[in-house]
N, C-alpha and C positions, 0 to 999 in steps of 0.2 A: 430590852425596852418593854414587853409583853411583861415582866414580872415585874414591875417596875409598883411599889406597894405603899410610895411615898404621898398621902395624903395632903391639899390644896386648901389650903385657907380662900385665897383667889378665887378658886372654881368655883367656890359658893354660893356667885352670884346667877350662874347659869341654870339654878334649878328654879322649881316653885318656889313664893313663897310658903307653901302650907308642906310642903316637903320638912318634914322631923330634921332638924338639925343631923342628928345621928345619921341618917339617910345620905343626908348632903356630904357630907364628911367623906362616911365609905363609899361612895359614887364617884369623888373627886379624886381616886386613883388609877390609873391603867390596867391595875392588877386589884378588882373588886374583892376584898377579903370580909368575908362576913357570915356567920353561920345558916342564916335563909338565905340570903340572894349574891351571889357572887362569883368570881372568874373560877369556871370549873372546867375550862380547857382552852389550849393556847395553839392554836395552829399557823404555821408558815409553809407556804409555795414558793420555792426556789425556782426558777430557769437557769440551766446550766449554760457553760456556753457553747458544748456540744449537743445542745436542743433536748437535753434528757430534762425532766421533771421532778424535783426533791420536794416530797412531803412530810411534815415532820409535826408530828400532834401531841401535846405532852397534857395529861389530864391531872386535876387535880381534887382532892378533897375537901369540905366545908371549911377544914382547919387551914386549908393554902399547901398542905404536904404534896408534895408529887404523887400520885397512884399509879401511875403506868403512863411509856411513851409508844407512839407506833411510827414506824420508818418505810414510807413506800419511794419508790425510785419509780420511774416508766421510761423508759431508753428513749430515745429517738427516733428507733428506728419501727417503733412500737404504735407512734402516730403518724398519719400524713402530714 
């Protein structure tokens, strides 16, 4: 769902009007791709259901390529 890069005709009306067309466009995806401004990391928090804690960070570059992911875990038994 976070990579999700599929552009919104619809959402268009939720910006300014003096918002550049082009602006509105790449804003109306989940996954902002765009060489100035856009989704340059995606992180999820998981709760297990043995009370451990999944974090999961995937970074990306101007072009949308993946650069690196990082994986922390924190047990349960690690918090009160």
């Amino acid at each position: 769902m976070l990579a999700d890069r599929r552009q919104s005709v619809a959402a268009e009306n939720a910006y300014p009007a003096d918002l550049a067309p082009e602006w509105r466009q790449a804003l109306s995806a989940p996954f902002v791709l765009h060489p100035v401004y856009g989704t340059r990391c995606s992180t999820v928090v998981l709760l297990a259901a043995d009370g451990a804690v999944h974090m999961i960070e995937r970074r990306f570059d101007a072009a949308g390529a993946c650069s690196g992911e990082s994986k922390f875990v924190l047990e349960a038994s690690a918090w009160p």
